[in-house]
C-alpha positions as CSV (number, residue, x, y, z in Angstrom):
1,X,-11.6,-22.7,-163.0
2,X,-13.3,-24.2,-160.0
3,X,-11.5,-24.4,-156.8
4,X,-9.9,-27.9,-156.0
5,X,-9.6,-27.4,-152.1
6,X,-12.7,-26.9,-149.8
7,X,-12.4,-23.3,-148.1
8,X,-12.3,-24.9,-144.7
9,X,-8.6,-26.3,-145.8
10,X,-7.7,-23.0,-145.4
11,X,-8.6,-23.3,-141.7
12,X,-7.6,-26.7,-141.5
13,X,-4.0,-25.1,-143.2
14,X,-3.6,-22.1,-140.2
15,X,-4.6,-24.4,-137.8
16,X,-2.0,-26.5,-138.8
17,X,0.7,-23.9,-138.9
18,X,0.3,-22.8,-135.3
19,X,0.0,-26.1,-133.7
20,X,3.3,-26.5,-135.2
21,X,4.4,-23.2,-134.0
22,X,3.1,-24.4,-130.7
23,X,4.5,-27.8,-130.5
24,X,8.1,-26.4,-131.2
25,X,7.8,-23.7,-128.5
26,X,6.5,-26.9,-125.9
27,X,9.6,-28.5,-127.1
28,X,11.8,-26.3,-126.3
29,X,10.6,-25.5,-122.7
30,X,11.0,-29.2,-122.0
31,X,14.3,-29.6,-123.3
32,X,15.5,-26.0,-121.5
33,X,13.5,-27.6,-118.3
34,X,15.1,-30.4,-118.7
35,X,18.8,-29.1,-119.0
36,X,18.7,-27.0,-115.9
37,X,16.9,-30.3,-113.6
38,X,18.6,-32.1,-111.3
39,X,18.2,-35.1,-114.1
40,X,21.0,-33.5,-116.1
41,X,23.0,-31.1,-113.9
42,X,22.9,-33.1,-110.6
43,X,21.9,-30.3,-108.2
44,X,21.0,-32.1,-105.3
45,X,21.9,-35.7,-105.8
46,X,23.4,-37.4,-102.8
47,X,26.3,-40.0,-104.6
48,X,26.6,-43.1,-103.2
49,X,30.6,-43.2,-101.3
50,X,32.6,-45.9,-99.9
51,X,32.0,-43.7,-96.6
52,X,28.8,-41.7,-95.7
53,X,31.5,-39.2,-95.1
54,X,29.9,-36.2,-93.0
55,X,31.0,-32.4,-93.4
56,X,28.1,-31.8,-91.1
57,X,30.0,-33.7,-88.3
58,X,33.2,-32.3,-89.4
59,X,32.9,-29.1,-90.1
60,X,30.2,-28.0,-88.0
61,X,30.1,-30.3,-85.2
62,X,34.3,-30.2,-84.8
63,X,34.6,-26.7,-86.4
64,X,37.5,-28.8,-88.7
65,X,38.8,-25.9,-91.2
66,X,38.7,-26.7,-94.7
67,X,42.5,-26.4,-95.3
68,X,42.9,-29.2,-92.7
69,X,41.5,-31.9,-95.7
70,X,41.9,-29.6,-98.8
71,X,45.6,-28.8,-97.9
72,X,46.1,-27.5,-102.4
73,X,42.9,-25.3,-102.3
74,X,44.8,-21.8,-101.9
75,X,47.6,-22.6,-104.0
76,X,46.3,-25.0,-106.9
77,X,43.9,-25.5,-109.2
78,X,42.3,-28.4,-107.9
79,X,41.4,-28.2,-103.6
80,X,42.4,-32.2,-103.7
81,X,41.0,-35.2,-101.6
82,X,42.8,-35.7,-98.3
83,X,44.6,-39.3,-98.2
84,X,44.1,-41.7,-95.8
85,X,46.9,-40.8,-93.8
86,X,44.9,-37.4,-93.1
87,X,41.5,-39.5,-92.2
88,X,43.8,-42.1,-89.8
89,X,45.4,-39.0,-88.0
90,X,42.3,-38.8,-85.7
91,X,40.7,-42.4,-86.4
92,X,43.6,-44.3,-85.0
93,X,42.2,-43.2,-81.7
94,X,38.4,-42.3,-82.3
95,X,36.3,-44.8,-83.5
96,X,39.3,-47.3,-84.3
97,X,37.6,-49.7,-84.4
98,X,34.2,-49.0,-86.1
99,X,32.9,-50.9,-88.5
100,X,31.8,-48.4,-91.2
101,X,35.5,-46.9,-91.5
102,X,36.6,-50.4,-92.4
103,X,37.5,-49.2,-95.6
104,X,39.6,-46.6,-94.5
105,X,41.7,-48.7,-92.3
106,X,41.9,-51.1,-95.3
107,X,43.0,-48.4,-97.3
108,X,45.8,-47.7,-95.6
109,X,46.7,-50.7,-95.0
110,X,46.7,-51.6,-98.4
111,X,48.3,-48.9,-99.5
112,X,45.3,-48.0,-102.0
113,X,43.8,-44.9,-102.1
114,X,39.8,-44.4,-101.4
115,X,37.9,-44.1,-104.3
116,X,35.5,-41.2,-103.7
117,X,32.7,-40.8,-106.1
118,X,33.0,-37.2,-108.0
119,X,30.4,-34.8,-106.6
120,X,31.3,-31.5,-108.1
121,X,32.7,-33.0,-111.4
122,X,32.6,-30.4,-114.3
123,X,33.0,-30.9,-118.2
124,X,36.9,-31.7,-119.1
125,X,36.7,-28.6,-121.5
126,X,36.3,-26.4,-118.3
127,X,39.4,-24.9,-116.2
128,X,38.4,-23.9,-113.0
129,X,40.9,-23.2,-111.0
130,X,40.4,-23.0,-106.9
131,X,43.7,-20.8,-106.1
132,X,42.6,-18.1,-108.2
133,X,39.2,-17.6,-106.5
134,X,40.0,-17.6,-103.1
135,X,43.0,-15.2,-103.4
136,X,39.9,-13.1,-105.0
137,X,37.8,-13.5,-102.0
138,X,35.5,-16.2,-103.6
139,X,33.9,-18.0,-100.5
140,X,34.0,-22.0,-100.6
141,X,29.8,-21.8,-99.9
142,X,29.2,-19.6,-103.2
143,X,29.7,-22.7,-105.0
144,X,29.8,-25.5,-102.9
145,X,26.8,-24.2,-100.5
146,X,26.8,-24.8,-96.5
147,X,28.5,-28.1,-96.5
148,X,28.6,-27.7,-92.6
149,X,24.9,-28.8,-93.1
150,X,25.1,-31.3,-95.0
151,X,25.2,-34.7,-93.5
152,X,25.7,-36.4,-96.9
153,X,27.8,-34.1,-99.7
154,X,25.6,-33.1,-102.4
155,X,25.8,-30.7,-105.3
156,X,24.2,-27.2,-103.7
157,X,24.1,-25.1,-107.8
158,X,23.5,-26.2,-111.8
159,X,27.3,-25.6,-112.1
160,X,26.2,-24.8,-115.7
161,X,27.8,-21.9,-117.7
162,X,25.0,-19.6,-117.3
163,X,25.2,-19.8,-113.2
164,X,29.1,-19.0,-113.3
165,X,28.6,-16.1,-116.1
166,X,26.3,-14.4,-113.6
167,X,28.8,-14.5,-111.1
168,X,31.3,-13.5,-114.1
169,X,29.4,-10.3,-114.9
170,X,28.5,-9.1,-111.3
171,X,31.9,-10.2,-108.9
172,X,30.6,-7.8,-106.3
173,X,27.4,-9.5,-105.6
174,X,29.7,-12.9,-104.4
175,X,33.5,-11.3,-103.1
176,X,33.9,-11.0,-99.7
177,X,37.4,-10.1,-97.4
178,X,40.0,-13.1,-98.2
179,X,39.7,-13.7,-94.2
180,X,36.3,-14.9,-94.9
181,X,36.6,-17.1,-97.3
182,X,36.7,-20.6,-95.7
183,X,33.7,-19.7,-93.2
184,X,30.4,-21.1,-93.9
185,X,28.4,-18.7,-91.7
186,X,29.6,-15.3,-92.5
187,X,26.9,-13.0,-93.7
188,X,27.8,-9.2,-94.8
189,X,26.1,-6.5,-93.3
190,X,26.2,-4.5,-96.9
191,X,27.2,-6.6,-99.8
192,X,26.6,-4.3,-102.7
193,X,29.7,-1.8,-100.5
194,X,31.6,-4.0,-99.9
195,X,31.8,-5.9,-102.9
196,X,32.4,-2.8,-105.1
197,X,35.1,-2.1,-102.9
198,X,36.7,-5.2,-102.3
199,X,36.3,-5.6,-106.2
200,X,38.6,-2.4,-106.8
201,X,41.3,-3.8,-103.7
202,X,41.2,-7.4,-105.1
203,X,41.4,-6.0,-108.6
204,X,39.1,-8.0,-110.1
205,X,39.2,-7.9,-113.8
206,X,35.6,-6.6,-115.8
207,X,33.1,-8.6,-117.2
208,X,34.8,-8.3,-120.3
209,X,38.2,-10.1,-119.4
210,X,36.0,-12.4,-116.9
211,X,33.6,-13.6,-119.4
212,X,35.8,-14.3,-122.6
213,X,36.5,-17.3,-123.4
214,X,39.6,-18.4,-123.1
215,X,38.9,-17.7,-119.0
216,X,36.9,-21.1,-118.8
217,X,37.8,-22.7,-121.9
218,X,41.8,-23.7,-122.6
């Protein structure tokens, strides 16, 4: 019986195969590539607010502490957003009468709350729960980043599930002593020591309890 194809279909055939091998490969970088990008995860995007609120200014330039805003953050799951109340303690006599914090006189004047656009906003099928880290010596810049250098808020990590699993499976790399948790500019002088033993004194639970599922997802 004489052959119905030409031999070079054969080639035609391979060549075929891995292109398609190839293109599905390429795919999949740019989808992965695309899921951890700023597109997607919002690493990095500056929101637009009511008020170009500064923790630069704040934090850095007034050395305000955290708990002075984010008066739930050791106790509850959420740190919360200050009211105005908080914001008018010190602008009824600085800047009273600046234009730009308009809006937070008219808040409370109004009696209407300010509506701050979400920057670190994760997935409603996620607990996270603020109390819980700190009282294990969880630092606010591991996942919030130097915010006493950031004139604008921003998103400083992917947030995704990958980035807090790593931090799941290896709790020494990140812990640090409960006293230094709200500073921004604390550096260890041996973090592997004195993670692994602040790790054992915190008693942090293993990768195993830290990384099952029910941990993240209730």
């Amino acid at each position: 019986m004489s052959q119905i194809f030409h031999r070079s279909t054969n080639t035609l055939a391979r060549f075929s195969i891995y292109a398609a091998v190839f293109l599905a490969a390429g795919l999949l970088f740019v989808v992965a590539a695309l899921d951890r990008s700023p597109y997607n995860t919002r690493q990095g995007v500056i929101l637009k607010q009511p008020i170009p609120f500064s923790h630069q200014h704040h934090v850095a330039g007034l050395g305000i502490d955290c708990r002075y805003c984010h008066t739930s953050v050791e106790v509850s799951a959420f740190a919360g957003i200050p009211p105005t109340a908080t914001c008018m303690n010190c602008h009824k006599l600085i800047w009273s009468d600046s234009p730009m914090l308009e809006p937070v006189r008219a808040s409370l004047r109004l009696g209407e709350p300010i509506r701050w656009a979400r920057v670190h906003d994760l997935p409603d099928f996620v607990y996270f729960n603020h109390g819980i880290h700190i009282a294990k010596g969880i630092g606010c810049v591991s996942c919030h980043g130097r915010v006493d250098e950031m004139p604008l808020m921003r998103q400083a990590n992917r947030l995704q599930m990958e980035w807090c699993l790593d931090c799941h499976r290896h709790p020494e790399r990140s812990v640090r002593p409960r006293s230094e948790v709200f500073s921004q500019s604390w550096e260890p002088a041996d973090q592997a020591s004195l993670g692994r033993a602040l790790v054992r004194e915190y008693r942090i639970r293993g990768p195993r309890d830290l990384t099952s599922c029910s941990t993240c997802h209730r």
